[in-house]
PAMARKOL-831366 format. One record per residue (C-alpha): x negated, y negated, z. Coordinates in steps of 0.1 Angstrom, whole numbers. Layout:
<rs>
x,y,z
X,Y,Z
...
</rs>
This chain:
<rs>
x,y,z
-1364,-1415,1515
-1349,-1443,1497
-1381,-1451,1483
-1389,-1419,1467
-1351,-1411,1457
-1357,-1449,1432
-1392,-1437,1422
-1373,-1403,1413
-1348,-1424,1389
-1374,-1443,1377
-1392,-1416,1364
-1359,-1397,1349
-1354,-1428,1328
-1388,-1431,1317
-1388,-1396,1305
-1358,-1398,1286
-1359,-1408,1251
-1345,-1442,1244
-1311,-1441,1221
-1320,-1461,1187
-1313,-1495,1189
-1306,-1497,1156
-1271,-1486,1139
-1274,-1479,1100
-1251,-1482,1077
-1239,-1441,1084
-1240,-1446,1116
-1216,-1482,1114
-1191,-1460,1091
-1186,-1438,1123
-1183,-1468,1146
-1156,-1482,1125
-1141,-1448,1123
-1142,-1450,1085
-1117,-1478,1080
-1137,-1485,1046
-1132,-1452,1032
-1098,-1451,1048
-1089,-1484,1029
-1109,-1471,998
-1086,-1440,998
-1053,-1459,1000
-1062,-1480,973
-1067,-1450,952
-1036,-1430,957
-1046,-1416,985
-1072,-1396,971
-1108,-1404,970
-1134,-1383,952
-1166,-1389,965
-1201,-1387,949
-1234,-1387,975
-1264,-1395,965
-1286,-1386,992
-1321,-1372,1006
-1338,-1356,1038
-1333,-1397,1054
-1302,-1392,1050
-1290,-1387,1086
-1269,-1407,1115
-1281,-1414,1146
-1274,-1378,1159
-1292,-1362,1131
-1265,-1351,1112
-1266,-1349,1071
-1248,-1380,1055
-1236,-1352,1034
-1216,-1334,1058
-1206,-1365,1085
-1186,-1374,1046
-1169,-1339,1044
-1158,-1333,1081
-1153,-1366,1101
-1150,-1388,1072
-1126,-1365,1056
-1106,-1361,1089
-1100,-1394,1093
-1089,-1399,1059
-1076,-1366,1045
-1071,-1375,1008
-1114,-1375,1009
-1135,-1350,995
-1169,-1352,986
-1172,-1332,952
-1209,-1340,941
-1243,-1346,949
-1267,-1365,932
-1310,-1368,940
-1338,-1391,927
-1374,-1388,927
-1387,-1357,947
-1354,-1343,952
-1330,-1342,978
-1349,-1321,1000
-1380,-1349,994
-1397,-1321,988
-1413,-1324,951
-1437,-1345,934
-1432,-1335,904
-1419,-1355,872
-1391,-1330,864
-1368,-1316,888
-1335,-1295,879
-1302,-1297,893
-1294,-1267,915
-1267,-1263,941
-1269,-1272,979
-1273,-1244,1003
-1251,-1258,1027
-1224,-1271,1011
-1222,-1254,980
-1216,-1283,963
-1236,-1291,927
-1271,-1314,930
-1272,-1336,896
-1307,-1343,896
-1315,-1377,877
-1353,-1372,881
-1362,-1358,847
-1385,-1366,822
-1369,-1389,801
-1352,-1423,805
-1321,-1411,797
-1319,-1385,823
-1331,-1407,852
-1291,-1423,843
-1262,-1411,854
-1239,-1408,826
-1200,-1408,818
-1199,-1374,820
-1220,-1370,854
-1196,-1398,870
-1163,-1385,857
-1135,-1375,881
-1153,-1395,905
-1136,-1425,923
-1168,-1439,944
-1210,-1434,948
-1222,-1434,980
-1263,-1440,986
-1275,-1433,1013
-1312,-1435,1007
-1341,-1450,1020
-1363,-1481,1010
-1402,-1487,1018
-1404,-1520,1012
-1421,-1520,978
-1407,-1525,942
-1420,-1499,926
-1400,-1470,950
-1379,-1456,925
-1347,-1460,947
-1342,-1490,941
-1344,-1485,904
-1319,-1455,907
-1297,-1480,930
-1294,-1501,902
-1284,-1473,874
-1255,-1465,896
-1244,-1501,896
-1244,-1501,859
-1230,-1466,855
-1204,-1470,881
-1190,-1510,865
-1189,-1492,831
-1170,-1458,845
-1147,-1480,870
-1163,-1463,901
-1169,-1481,932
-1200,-1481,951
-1207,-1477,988
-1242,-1486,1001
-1252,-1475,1033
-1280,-1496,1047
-1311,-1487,1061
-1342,-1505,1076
-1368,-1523,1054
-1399,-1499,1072
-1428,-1524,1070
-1399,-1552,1079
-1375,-1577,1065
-1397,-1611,1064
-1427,-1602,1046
-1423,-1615,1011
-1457,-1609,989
-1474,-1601,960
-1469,-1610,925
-1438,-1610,910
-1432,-1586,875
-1430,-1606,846
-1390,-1610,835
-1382,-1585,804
-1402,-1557,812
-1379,-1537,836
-1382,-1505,836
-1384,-1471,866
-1407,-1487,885
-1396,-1523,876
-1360,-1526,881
-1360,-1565,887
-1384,-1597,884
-1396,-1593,917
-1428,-1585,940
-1446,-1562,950
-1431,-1566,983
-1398,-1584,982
-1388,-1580,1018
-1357,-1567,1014
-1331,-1538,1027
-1318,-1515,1001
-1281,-1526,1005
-1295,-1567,997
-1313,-1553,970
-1279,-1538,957
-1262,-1569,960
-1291,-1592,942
-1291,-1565,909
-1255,-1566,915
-1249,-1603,913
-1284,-1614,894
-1280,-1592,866
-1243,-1598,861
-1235,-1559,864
-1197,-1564,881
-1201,-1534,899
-1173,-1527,929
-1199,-1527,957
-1191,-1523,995
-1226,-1527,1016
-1222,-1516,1046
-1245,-1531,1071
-1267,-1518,1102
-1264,-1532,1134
-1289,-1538,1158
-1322,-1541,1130
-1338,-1578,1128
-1355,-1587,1101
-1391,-1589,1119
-1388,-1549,1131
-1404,-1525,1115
-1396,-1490,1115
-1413,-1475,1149
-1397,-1508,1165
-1360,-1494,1152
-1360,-1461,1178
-1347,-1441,1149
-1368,-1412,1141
-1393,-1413,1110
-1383,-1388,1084
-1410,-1386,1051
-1388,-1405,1024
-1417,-1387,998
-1440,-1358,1005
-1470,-1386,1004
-1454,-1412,1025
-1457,-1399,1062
-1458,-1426,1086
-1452,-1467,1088
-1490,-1473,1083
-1489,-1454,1052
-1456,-1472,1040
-1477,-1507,1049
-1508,-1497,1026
-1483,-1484,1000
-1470,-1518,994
-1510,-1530,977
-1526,-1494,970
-1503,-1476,954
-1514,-1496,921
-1542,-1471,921
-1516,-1444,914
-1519,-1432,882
-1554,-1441,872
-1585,-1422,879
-1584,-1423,919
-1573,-1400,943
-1546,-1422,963
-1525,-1392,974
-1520,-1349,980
-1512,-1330,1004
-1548,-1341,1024
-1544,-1367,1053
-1540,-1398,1052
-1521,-1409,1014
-1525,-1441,1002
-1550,-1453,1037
-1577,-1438,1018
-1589,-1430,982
-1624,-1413,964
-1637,-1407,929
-1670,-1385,923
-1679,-1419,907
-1676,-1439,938
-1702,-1452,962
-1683,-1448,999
-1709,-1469,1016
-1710,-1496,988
-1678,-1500,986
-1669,-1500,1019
-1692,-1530,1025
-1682,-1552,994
-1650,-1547,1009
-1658,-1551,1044
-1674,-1585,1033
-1648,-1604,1019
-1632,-1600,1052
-1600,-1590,1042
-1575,-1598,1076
-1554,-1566,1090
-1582,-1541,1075
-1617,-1528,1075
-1631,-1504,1056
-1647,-1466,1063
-1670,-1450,1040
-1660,-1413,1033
-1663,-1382,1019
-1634,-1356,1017
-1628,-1329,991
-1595,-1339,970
-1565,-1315,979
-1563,-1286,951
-1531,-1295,929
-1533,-1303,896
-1508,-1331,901
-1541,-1354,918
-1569,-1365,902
-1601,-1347,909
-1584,-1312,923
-1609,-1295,945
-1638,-1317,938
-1658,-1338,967
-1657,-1373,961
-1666,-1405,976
-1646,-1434,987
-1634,-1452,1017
-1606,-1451,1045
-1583,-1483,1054
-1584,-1490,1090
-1554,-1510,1093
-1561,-1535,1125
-1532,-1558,1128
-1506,-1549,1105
-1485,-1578,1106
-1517,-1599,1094
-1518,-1581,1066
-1507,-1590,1027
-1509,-1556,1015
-1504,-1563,979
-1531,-1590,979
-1552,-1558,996
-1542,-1538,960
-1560,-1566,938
-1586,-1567,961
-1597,-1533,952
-1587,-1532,922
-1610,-1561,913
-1637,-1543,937
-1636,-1510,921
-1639,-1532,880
-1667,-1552,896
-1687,-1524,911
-1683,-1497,884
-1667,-1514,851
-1649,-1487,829
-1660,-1455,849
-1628,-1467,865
-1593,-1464,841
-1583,-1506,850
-1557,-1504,821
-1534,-1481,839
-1530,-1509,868
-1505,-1525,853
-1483,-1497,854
-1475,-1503,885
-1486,-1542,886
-1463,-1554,857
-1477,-1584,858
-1500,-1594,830
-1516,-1626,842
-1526,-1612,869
-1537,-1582,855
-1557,-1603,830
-1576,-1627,856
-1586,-1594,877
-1598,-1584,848
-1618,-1613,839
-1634,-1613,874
-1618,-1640,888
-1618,-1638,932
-1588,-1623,943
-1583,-1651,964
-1581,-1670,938
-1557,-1650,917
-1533,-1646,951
-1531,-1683,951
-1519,-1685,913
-1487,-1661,920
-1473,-1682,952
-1457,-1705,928
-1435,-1673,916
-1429,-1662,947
-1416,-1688,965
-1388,-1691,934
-1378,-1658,944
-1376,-1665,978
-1350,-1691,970
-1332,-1667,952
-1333,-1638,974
-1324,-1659,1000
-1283,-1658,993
-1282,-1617,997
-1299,-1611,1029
-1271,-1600,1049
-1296,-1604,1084
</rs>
């Protein structure tokens, strides 16, 4: 009786879904019963005003919206708080849109006004004077994937800059790096070209949170921006996401799971050029075609230089109808990643790799030049290029990155 009454228990627990381990930065602000935002709103007057910048991620532990845990506990347990505006990056703040213009509008919810700083000019990807006015602090809430060019960390940084020119605080809430916290790879962007995609001399894959990130532009760049990072608990710097118990919610309508968020990190330097990397099809950024492609040759030049953590599948797939992806409707060839042993993997050495494939096997059918859009680095670029091995050219950028490591190391807060 006894037996069975333990083998009962046993299986109750089993069936019950773990409670996250890890705490982010939302979910810390409840723990501490807001005593940040408490202090933040006696040392204005009593009164805080509170722009969120925010997205679908954008959630505690108990699923609730960043948004409203601000206007009902927060405000609560400081009553001089009120949330007055919203604010969304890239694919809006229902993550929703890939699109390269997307207006404000107002949130269903709430009521409150969206500022959208996705447009299609530099200008209006910055919040401005008159965006920030009557506000007293910024909080982000967003989340990272662990590679440079996600345009949240970009957006991260034009609050800084806003927000130390307009004498409004920020507030950080930290979330997990996805594809984890020690990985530090790829080349990193040549100093001087910053720009959306580039927000700092740093690589591909800088092994970072979002809140450390805040604090290197923060400090690096000289920006004297009043910044409160509030950290997780609970998150090590060797998990990655589906080791964090929190529940995966898409950042971006292409990024859909960890494995994708790991081959992001190296293939998403074919975004732009004249490969179909991404759409509403399975599998974004694991697998990519061109009518000019050879699957099976491809698959086993790559498959040959024994790249470790992958192998390659030859395919065919017709591309998903939308105009916003290369080759809309059409068959094409190419190959799926088959992503073995993740944490043997150096994704953005993986990105050069077929780059430098795709220029060796079929020359200027394939549009190299728009690599370095993403790349940023143009002696890299150059030697892939020139057909030097990859391996080779992965070896020449170690120097740079182990100067950043140095650096980065005095902002990791775990």
């Amino acid at each position: 009786m006894m037996r069975g009454l333990v083998l009962l228990l046993i299986a109750l627990v089993a069936a019950t879904p773990a409670a996250a381990r890890v705490r982010t930065g939302i979910d810390v602000l409840e723990d501490q019963r807001f005593a940040p935002l408490r202090e933040m709103t006696a040392r204005h007057g009593g009164h805080l005003r509170l722009g969120v910048l925010a997205n679908p991620v954008s959630r505690d532990g108990q699923g609730r919206r960043t948004i409203d845990v601000l206007r009902d506990d927060a405000r609560a347990a400081a009553p001089g708080l009120e949330v007055v505006k919203l604010f969304s990056g890239e694919h809006g703040i229902d993550a929703a849109t890939d699109d390269t213009n997307i207006d404000d509008k107002i949130d269903k919810a709430s009521g409150l006004p969206i500022v959208s700083l996705y447009g299609r000019t530099d200008a209006e990807r910055h919040p401005n004077a008159r965006q920030l006015a009557g506000l007293d602090a910024i909080v982000i809430d967003l989340q990272d994937v662990g590679a440079r060019y996600w345009t949240f960390q970009t957006l991260t940084k034009y609050f800084l800059q806003a927000a130390a020119t307009n004498k409004v605080e920020v507030i950080v809430l930290d979330r997990p790096n996805p594809i984890n916290g020690i990985a530090v790879q790829g080349p990193v962007s040549t100093p001087g070209i910053e720009d959306y995609t580039t927000p700092f001399p740093e690589p591909m894959r800088p092994g970072m949170t979002l809140g450390e990130l805040a604090r290197m532009f923060n400090a690096e760049e000289r920006i004297g921006a009043r910044l409160t990072v509030i950290a997780m608990t609970g998150w090590k710097r060797g998990d990655w996401y589906d080791d964090t118990g929190l529940l995966w919610i898409n950042p971006s309508p292409n990024l859909r799971s960890v494995s994708q968020a790991t081959a992001y990190a190296g293939t998403a330097l074919l975004e732009g050029t004249n490969v179909n990397i991404k759409g509403p099809g399975d599998a974004p950024f694991l697998r990519f075609g061109a009518p000019w492609i050879k699957g099976d040759e491809l698959a086993a030049h790559l498959n040959a230089r024994a790249i470790a953590g992958v192998s390659f599948l030859p395919v065919s797939y017709v591309a998903a109808a939308d105009k916003l992806y290369p080759f809309a409707g059409q068959r094409v060839e190419g190959v799926e990643i088959l992503l073995h042993d993740r944490t043997r993997l150096d994704a953005p050495a993986l990105g050069v790799e077929i780059v430098a494939a795709l220029w060796k096997l079929y020359g200027t059918a394939f549009q190299i030049d728009r690599v370095d859009r993403l790349l940023r680095n143009r002696a890299v670029f150059d030697q892939i290029k020139a057909g030097k091995d990859p391996r080779a050219i992965a070896s020449s950028w170690q120097a740079d990155l182990n100067r950043f490591k140095t650096r980065r190391a005095r902002y990791l807060l775990y």
